[in-house]
N, CA, C and O of each residue as an XYZ file, in Angstrom:
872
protein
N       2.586    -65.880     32.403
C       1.180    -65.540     32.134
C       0.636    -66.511     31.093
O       1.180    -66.763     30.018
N      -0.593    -67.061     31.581
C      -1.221    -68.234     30.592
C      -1.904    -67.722     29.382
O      -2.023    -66.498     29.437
N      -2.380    -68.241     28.336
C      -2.742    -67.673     27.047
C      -4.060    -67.209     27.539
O      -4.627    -66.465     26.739
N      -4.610    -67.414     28.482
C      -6.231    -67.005     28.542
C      -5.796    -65.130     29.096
O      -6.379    -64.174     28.585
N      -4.626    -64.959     30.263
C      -4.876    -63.944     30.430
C      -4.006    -63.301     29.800
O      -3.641    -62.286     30.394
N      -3.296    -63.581     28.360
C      -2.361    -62.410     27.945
C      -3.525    -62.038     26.892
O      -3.567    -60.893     26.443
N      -4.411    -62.948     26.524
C      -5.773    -62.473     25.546
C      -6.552    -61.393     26.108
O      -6.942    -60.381     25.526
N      -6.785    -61.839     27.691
C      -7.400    -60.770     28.272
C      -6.927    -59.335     28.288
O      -7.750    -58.434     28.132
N      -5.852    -59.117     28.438
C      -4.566    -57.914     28.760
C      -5.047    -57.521     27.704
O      -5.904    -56.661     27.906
N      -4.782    -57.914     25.953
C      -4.752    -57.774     24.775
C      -6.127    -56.747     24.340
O      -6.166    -55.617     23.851
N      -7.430    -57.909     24.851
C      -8.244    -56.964     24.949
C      -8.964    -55.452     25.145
O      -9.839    -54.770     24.611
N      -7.766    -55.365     26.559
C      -8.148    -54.652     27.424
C      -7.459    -52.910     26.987
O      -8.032    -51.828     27.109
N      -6.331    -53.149     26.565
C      -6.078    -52.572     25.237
C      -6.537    -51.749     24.321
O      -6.559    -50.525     24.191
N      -7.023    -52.957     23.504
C      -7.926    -52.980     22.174
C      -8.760    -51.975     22.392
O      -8.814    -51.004     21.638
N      -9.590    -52.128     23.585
C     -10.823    -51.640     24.154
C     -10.602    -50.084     24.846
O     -11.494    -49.384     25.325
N      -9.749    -49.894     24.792
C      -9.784    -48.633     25.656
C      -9.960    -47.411     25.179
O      -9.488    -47.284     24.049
N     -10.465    -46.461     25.619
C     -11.681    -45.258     25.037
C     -10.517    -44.311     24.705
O      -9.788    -43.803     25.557
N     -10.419    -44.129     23.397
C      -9.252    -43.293     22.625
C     -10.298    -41.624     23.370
O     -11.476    -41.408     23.654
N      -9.213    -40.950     23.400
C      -9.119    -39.088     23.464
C     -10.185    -38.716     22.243
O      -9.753    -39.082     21.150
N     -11.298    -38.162     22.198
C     -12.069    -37.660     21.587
C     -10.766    -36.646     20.419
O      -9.616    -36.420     20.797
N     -11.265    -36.232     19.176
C      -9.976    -35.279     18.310
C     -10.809    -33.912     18.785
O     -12.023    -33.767     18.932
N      -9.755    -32.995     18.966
C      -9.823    -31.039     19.369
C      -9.416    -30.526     18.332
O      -9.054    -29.350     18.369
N      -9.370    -31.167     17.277
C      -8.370    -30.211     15.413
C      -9.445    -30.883     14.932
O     -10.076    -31.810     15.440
N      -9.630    -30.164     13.613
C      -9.715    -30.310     12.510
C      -8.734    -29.736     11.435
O      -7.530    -29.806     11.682
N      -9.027    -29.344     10.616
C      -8.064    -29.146      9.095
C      -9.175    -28.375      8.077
O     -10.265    -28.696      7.603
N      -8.275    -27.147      8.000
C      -8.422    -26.209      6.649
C      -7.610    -26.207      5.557
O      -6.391    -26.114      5.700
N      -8.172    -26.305      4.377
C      -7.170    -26.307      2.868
C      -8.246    -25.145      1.755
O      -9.441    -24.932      1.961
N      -7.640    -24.701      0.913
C      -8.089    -24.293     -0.102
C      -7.453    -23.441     -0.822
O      -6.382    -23.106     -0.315
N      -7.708    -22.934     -1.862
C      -7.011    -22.542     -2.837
C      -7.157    -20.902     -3.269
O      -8.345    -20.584     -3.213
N      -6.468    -20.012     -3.596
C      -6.593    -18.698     -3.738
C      -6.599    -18.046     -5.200
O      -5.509    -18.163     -5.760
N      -7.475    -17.460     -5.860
C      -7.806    -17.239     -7.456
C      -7.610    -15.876     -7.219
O      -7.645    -15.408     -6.081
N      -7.357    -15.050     -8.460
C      -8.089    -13.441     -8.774
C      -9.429    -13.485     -9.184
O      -9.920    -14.194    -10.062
N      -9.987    -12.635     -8.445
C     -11.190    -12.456     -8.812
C     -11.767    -12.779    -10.122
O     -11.515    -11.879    -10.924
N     -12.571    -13.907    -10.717
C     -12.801    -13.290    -12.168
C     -12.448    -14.281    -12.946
O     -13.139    -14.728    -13.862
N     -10.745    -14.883    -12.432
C     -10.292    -15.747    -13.616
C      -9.889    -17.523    -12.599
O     -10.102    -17.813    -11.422
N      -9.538    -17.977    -13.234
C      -8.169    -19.154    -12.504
C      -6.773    -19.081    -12.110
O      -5.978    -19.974    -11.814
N      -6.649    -17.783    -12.173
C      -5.166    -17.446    -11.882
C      -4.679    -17.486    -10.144
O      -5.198    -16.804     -9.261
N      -3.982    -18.099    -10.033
C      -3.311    -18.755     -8.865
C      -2.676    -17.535     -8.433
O      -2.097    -16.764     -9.198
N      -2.857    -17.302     -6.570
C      -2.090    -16.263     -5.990
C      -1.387    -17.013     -5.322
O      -1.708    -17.728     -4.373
N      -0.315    -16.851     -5.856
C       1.048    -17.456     -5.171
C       2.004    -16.672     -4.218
O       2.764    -15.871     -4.761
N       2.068    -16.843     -2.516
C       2.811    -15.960     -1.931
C       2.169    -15.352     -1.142
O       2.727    -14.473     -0.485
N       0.118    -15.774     -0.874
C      -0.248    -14.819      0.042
C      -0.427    -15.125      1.012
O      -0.537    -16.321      1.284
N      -0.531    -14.137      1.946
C      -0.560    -14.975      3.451
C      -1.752    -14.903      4.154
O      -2.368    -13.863      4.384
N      -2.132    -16.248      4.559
C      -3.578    -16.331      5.279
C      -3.537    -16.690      6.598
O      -2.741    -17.407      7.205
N      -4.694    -15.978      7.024
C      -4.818    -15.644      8.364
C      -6.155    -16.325      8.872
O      -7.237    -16.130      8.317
N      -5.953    -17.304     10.198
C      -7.305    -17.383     10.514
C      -7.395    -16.577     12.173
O      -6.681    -16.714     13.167
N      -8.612    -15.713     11.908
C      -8.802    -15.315     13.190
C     -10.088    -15.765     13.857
O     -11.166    -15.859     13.271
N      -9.797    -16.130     15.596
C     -11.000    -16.513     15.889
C     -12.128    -15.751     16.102
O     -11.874    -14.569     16.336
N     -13.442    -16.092     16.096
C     -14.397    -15.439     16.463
C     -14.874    -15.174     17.742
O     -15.481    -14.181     18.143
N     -14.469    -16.352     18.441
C     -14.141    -16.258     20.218
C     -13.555    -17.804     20.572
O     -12.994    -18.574     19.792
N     -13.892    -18.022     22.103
C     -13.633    -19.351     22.373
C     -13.018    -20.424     21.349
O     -13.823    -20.640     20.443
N     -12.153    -20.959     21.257
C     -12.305    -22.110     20.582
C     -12.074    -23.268     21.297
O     -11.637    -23.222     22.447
N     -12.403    -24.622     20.549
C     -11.742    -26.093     21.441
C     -13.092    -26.579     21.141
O     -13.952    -25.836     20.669
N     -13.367    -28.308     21.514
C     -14.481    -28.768     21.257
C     -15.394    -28.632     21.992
O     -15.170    -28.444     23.188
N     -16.411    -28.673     21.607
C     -18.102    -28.882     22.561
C     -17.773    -29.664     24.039
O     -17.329    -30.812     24.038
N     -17.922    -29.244     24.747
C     -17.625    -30.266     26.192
C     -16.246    -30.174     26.715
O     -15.858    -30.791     27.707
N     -15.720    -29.591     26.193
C     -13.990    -29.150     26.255
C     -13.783    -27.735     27.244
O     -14.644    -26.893     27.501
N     -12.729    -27.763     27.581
C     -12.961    -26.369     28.097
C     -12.231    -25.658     27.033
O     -11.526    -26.290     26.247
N     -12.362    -24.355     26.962
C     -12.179    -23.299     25.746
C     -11.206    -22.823     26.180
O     -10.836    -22.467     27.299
N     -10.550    -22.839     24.622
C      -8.917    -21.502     24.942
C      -9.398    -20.332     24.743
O      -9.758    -19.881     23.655
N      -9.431    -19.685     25.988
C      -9.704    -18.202     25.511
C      -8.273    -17.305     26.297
O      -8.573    -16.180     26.697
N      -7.298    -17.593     26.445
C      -6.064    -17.231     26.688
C      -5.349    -16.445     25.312
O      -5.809    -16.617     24.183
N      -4.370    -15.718     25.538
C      -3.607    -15.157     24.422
C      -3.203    -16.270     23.281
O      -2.570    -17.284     23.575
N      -3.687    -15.932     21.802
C      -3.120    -17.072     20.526
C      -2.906    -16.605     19.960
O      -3.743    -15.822     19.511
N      -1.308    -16.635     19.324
C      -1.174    -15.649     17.627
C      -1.976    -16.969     16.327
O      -1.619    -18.096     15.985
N      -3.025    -16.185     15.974
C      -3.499    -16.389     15.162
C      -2.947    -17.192     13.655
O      -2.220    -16.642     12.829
N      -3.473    -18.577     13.544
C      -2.768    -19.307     13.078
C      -2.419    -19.031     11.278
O      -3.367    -18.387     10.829
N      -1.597    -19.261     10.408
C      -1.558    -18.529      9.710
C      -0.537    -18.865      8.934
O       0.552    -18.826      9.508
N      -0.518    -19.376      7.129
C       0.222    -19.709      6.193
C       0.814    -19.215      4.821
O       0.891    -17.987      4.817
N       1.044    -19.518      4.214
C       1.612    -18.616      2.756
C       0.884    -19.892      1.609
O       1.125    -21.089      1.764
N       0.148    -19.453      0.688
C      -0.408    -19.966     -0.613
C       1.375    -20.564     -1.344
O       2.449    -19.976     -1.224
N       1.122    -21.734     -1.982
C       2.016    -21.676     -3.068
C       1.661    -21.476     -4.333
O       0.632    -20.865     -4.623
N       2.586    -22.035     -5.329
C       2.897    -21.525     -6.644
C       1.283    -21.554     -6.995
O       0.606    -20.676     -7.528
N       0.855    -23.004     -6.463
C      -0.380    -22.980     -7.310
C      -1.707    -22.462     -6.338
O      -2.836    -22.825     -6.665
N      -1.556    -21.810     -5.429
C      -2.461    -20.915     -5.380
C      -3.024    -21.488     -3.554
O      -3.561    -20.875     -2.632
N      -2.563    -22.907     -3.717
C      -3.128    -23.348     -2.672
C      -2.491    -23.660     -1.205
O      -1.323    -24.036     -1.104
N      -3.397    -23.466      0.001
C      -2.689    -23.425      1.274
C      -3.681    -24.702      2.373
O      -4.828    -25.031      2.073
N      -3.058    -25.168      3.414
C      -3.366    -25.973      4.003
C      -2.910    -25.644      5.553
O      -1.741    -25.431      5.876
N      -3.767    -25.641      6.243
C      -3.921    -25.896      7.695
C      -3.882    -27.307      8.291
O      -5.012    -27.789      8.210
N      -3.146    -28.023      8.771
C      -3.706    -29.572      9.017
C      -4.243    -29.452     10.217
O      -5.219    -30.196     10.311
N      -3.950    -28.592     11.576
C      -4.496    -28.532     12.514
C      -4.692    -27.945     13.270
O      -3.790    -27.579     14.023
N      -6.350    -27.460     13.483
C      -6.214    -26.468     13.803
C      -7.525    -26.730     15.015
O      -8.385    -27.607     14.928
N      -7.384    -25.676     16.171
C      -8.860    -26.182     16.966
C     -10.171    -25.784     16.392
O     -10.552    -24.907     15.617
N     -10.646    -26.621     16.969
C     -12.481    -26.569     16.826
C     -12.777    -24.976     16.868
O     -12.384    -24.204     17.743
N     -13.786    -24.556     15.392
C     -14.505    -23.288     16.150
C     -14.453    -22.407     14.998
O     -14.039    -22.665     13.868
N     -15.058    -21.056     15.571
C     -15.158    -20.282     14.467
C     -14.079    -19.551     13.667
O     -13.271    -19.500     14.594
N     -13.746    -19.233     13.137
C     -12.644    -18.065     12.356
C     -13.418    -17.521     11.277
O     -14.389    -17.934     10.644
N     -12.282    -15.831     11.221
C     -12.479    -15.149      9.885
C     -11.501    -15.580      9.390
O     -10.597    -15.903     10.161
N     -11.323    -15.729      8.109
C     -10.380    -15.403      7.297
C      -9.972    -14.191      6.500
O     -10.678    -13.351      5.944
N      -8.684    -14.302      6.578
C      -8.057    -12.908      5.766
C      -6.515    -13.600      4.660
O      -5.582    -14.370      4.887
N      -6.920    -12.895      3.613
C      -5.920    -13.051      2.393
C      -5.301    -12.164      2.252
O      -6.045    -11.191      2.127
N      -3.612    -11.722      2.154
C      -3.758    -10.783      2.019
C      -2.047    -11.151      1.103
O      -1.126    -11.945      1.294
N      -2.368     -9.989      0.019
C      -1.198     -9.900     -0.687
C      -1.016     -8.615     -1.258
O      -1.907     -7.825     -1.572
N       0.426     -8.444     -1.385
C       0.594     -6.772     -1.756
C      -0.253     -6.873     -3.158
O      -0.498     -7.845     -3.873
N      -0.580     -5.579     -3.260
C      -0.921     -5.339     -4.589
C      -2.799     -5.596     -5.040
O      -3.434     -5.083     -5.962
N      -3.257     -6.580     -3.969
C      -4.586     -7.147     -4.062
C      -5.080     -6.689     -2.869
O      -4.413     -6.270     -1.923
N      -6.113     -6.769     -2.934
C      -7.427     -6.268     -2.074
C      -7.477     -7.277     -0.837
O      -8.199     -8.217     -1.168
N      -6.884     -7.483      0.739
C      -7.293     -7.912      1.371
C      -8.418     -8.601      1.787
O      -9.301     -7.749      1.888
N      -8.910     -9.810      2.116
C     -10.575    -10.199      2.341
C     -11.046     -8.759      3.193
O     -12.024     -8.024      3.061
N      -9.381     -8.716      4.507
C     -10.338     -8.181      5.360
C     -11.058     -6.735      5.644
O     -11.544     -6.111      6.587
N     -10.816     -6.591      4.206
C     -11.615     -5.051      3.346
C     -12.334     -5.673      3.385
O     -12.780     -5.680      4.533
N     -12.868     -6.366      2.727
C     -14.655     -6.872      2.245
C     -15.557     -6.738      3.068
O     -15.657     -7.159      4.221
N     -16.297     -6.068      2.380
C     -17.648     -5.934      3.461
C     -18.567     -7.287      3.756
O     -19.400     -7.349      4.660
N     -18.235     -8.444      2.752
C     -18.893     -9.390      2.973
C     -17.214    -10.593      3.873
O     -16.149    -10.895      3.335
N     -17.675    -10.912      5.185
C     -16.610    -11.251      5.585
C     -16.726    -12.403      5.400
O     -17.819    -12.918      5.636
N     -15.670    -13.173      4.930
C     -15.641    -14.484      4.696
C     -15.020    -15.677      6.298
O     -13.887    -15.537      6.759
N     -15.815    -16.506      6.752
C     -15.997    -16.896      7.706
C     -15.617    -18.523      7.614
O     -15.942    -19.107      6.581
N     -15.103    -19.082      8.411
C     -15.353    -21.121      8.364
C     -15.085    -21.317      9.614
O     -14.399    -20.678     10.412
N     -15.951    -22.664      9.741
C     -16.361    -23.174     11.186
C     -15.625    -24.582     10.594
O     -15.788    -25.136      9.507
N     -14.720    -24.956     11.774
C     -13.747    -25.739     12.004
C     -14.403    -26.704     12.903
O     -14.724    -26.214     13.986
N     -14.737    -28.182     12.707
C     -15.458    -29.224     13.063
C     -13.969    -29.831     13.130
O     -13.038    -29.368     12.469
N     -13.836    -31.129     14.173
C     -13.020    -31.682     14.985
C     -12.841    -33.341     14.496
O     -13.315    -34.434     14.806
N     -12.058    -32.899     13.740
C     -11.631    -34.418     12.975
C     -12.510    -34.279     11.380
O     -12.972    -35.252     10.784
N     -12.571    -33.209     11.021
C     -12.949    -33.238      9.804
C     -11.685    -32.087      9.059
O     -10.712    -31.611      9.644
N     -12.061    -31.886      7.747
C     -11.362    -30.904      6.886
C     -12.457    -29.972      6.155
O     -13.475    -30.468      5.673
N     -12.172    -28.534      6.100
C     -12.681    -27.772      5.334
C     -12.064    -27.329      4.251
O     -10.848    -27.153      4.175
N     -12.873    -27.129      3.364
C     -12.535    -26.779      2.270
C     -13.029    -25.464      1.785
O     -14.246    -25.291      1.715
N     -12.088    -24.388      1.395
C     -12.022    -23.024      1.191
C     -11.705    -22.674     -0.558
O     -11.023    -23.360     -1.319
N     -12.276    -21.676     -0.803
C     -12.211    -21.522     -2.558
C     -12.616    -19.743     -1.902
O     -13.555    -19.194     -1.325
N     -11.348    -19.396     -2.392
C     -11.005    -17.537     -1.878
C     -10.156    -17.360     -3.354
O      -9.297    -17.975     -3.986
N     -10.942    -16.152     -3.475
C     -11.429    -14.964     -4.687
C     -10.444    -13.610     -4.379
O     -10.962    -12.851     -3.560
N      -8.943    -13.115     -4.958
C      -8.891    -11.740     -4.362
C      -9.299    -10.652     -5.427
O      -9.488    -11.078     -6.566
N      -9.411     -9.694     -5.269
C      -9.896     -8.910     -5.996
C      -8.165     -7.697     -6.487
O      -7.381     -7.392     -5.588
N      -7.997     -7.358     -7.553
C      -6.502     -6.435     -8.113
C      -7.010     -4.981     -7.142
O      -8.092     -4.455     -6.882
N      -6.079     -4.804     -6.923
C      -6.237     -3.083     -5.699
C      -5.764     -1.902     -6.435
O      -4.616     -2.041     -6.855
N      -6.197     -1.032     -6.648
C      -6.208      0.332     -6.665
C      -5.090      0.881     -5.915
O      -4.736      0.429     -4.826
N      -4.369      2.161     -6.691
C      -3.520      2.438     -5.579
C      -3.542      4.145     -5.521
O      -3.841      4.684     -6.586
N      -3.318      4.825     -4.636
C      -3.585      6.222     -4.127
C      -1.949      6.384     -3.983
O      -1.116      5.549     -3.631
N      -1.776      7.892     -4.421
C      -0.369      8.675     -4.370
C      -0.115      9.787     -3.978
O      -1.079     10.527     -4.171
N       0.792     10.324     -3.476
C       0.263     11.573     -3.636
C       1.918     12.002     -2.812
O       2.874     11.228     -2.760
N       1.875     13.764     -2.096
C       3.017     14.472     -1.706
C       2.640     14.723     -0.858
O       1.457     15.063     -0.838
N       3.605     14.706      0.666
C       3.391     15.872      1.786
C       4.972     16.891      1.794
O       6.171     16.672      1.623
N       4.234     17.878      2.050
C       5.264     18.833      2.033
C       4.849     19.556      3.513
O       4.023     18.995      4.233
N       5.584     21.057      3.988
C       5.575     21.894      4.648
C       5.031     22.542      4.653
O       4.055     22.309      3.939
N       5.005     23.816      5.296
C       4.249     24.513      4.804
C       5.287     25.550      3.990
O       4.869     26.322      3.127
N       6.554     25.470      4.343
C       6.813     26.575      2.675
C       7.596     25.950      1.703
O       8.634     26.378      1.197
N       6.802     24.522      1.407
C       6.519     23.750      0.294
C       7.573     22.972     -0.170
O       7.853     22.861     -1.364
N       8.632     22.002      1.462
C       9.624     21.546      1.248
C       9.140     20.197      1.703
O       8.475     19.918      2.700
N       9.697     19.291      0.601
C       9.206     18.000      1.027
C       9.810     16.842      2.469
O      10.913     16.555      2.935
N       8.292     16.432      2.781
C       8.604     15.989      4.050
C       8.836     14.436      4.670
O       7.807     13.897      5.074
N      10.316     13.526      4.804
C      10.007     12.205      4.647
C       9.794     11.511      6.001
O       9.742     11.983      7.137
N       9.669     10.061      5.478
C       9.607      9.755      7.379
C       7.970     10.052      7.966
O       7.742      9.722      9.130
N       6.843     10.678      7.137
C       5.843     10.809      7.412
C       5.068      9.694      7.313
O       4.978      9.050      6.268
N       4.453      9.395      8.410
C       3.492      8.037      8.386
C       2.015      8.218      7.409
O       1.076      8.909      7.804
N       2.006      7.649      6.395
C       0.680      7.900      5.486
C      -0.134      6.351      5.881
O       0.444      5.266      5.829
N      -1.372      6.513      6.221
C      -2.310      5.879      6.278
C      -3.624      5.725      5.200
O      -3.711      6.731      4.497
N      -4.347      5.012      4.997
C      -6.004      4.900      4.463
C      -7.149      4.573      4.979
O      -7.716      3.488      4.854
N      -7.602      5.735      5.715
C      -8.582      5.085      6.827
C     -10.004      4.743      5.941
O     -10.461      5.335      4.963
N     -10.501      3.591      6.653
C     -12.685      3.614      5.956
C     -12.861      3.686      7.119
O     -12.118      3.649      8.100
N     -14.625      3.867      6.857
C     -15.881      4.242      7.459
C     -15.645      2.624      8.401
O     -15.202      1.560      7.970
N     -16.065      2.925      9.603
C     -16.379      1.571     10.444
C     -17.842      1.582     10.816
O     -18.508      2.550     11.183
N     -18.265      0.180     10.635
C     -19.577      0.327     10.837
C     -20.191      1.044     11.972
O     -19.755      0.844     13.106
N     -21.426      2.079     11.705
C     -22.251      2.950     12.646
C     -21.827      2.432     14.483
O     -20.773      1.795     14.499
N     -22.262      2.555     15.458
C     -22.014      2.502     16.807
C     -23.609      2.723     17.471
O     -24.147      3.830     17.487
N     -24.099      1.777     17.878
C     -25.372      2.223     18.760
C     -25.914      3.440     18.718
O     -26.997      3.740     18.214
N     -25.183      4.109     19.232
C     -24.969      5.389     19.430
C     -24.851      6.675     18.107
O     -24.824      7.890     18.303
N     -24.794      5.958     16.759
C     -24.399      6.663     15.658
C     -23.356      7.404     15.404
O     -23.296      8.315     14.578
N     -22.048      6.809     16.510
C     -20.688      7.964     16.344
C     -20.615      7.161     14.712
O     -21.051      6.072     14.339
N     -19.926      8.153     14.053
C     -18.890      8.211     13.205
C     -16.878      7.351     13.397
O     -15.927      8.113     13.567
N     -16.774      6.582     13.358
C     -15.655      6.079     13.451
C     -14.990      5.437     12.059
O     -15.532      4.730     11.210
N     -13.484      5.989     12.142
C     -12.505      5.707     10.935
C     -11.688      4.210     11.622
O     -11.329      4.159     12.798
N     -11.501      3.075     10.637
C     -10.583      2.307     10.844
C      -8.970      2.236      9.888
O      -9.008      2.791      8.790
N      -7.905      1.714     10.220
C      -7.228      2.082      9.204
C      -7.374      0.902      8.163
O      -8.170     -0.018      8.353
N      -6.512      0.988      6.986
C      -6.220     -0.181      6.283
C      -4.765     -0.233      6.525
O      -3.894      0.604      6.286
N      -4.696     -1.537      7.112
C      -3.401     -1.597      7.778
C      -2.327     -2.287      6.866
O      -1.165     -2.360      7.263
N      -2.787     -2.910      5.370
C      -2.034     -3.405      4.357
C      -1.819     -2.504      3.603
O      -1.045     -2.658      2.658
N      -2.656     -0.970      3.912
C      -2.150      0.359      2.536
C      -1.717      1.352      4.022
O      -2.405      2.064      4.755
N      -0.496      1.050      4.022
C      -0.144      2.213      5.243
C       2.092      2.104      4.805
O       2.659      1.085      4.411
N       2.611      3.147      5.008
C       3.771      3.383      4.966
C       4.134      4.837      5.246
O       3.271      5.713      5.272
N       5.550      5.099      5.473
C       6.107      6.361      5.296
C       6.515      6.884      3.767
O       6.683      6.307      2.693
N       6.615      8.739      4.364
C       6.759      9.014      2.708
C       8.119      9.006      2.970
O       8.726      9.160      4.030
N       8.758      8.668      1.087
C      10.521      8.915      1.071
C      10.707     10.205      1.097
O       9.914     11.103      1.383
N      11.964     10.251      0.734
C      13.362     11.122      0.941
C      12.472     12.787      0.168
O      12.622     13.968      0.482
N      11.619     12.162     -0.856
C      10.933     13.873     -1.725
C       9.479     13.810     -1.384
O       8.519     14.250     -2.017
N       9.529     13.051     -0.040
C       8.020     12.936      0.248
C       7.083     12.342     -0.173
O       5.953     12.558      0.266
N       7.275     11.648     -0.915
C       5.901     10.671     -1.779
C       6.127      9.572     -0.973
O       7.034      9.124     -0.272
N       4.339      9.121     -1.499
C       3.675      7.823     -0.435
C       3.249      7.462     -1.508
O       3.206      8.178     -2.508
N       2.732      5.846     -1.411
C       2.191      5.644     -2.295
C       1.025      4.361     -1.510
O       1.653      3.459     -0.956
N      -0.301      4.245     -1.442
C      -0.725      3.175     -1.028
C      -1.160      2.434     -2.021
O      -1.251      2.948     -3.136
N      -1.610      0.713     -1.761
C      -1.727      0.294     -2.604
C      -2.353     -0.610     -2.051
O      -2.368     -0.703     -0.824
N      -3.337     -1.907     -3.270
C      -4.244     -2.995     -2.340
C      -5.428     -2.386     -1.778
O      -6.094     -2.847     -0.851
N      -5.686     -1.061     -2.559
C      -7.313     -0.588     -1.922
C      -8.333     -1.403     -3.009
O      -8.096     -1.822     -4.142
N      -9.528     -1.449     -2.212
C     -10.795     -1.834     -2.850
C     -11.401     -0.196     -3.124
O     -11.074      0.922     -2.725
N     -12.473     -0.754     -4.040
C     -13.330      0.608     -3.977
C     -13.961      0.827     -3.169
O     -14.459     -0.111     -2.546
N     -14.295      2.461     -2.725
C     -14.448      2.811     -2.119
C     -14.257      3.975     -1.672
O     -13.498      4.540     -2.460
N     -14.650      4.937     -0.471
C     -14.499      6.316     -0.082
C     -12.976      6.299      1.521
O     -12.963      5.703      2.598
N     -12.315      6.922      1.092
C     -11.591      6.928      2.595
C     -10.702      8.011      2.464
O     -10.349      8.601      1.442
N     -10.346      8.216      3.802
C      -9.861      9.322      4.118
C      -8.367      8.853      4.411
O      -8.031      7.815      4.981
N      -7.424     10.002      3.813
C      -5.707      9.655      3.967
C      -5.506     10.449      5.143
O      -6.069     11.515      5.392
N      -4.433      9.689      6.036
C      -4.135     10.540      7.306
C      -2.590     11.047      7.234
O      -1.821     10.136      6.928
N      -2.293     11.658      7.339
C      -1.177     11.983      7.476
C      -0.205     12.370      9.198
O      -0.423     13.487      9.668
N       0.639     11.559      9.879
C       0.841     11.786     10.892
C       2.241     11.675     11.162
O       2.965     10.733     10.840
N       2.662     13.034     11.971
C       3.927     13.982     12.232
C       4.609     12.529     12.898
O       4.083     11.507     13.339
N       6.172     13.003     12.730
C       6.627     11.888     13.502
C       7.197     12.127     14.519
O       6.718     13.163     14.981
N       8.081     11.683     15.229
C       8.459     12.120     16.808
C       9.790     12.979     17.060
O       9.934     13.922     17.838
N      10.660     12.437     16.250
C      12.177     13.063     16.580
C      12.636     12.506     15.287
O      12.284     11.657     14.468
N      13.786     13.555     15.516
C      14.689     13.461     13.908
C      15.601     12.498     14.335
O      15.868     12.140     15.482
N      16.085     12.090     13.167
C      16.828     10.657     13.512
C      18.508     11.120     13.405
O      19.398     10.283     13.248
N      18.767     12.633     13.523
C      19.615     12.649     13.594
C      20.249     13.623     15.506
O      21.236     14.203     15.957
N      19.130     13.284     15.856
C      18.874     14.226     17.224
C      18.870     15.414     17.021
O      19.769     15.753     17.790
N      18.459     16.493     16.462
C      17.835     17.494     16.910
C      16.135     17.535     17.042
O      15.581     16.439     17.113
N      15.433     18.553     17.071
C      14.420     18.976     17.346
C      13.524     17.604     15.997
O      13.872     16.916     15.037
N      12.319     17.882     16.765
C      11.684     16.515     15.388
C      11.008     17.927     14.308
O      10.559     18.997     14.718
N      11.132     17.480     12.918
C      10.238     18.359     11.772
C       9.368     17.588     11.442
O       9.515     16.514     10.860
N       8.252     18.162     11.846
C       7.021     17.780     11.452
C       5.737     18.646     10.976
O       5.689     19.868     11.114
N       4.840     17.973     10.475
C       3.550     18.799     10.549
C       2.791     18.988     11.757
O       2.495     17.970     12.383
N       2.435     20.073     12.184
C       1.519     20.539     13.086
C       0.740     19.770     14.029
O       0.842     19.653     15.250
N      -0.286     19.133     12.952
C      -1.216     18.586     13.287
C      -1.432     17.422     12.346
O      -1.115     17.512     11.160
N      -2.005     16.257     12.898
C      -2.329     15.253     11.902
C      -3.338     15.720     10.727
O      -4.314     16.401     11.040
N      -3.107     15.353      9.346
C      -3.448     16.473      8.050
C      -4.680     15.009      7.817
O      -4.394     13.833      8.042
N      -5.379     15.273      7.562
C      -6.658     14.458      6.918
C      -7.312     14.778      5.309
O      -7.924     15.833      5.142
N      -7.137     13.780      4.125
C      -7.517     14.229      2.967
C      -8.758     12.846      2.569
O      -8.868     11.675      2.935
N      -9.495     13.707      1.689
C     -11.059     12.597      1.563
C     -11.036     12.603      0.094
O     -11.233     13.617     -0.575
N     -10.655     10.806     -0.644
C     -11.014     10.761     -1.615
C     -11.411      9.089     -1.904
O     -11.196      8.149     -1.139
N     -12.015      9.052     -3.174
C     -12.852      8.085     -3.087
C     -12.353      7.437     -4.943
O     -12.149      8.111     -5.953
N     -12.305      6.027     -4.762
C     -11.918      5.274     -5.349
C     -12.904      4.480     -6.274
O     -13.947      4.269     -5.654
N     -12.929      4.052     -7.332
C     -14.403      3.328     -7.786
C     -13.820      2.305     -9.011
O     -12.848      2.193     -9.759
N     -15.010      1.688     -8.708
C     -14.226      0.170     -9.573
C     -14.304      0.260    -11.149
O     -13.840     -0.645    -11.843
């Protein structure tokens, strides 16, 4: 091949129409509410808002576990790639207030060959305690304790409870629960029977799922 056409080849190369980018990149850093103190250890979640992938792309809307990292020492976490599009975000660490309590939801739109930059606030959580017993006042373990809130109204104006799925556990061995990581606020504790005894006989439980209403304030 003569020098005129290995220049040409070379060109031809050079010239050729690179793959448009389908990622971009999320980073930012996680504080307590209030101060500069670094949450080290929490785990963030991005969830989508629908579709994602670029403009002109066709969209993943197929099953995705939701992409998702741990903060370090100093507070900060990084996504390098992630697709085009909307997400919520959620923070969540024992002991602190989940974003995805907040009534103000914290949101980022993921542009395709760029990086976003995130500055997330958690707020210290409140924690609720308490006993289930029997009814002739023997304590009951193995009971699933929940913290349900108010979900926003319905067209329709039903009333609907969601849980908080970071303040949820069973009670121990003398029956105590303890939740923890609430924001302020009003919610209702659920209490729910469990299925069978773990040693095979008959299951001991409560009746009926027990519902208690108390309210938390900052």
């Amino acid at each position: 091949m003569g020098m005129a056409g290995a220049l040409a080849l070379t060109l031809m190369f050079s010239q050729a129409p690179q793959a448009p980018a389908t990622t971009g990149a999320v980073s930012g850093r996680v504080t307590i509410e209030g101060s500069n103190t670094p949450v080290a250890g929490a785990r963030i979640v991005l969830f989508p808002n629908g579709p994602i992938g670029q403009r002109g792309s066709a969209p993943r809307i197929g099953p995705m576990r939701p992409p998702e990292t741990v903060t370090g020492q100093d507070g900060r976490f990084a996504f390098p790639r992630i697709f085009a599009g909307s997400y919520r975000v959620d923070a969540q660490k024992t002991g602190l207030v989940s974003l995805g309590q907040s009534d103000q939801r914290t949101t980022v739109d993921v542009v395709a060959g760029r990086t976003s930059e995130l500055t997330l606030q958690m707020q210290k959580g409140a924690v609720i305690t308490g006993r289930i017993v029997d009814p002739s006042g023997e304590p009951m373990p193995d009971v699933r304790v929940v913290a349900l809130r108010h979900a926003p109204a319905t067209a329709g104006g039903a009333v609907r409870l969601f849980p908080v799925m970071s303040s949820s556990g069973p009670t121990n061995d003398i029956g105590e629960y303890r939740l923890s990581g609430l924001g302020a606020g009003e919610y209702y504790i659920a209490a729910t029977p469990h299925g069978a005894s773990p040693f095979g006989g008959p299951a001991v439980g409560i009746s009926t799922p027990t519902t208690a209403r108390t309210t938390l304030r900052s």
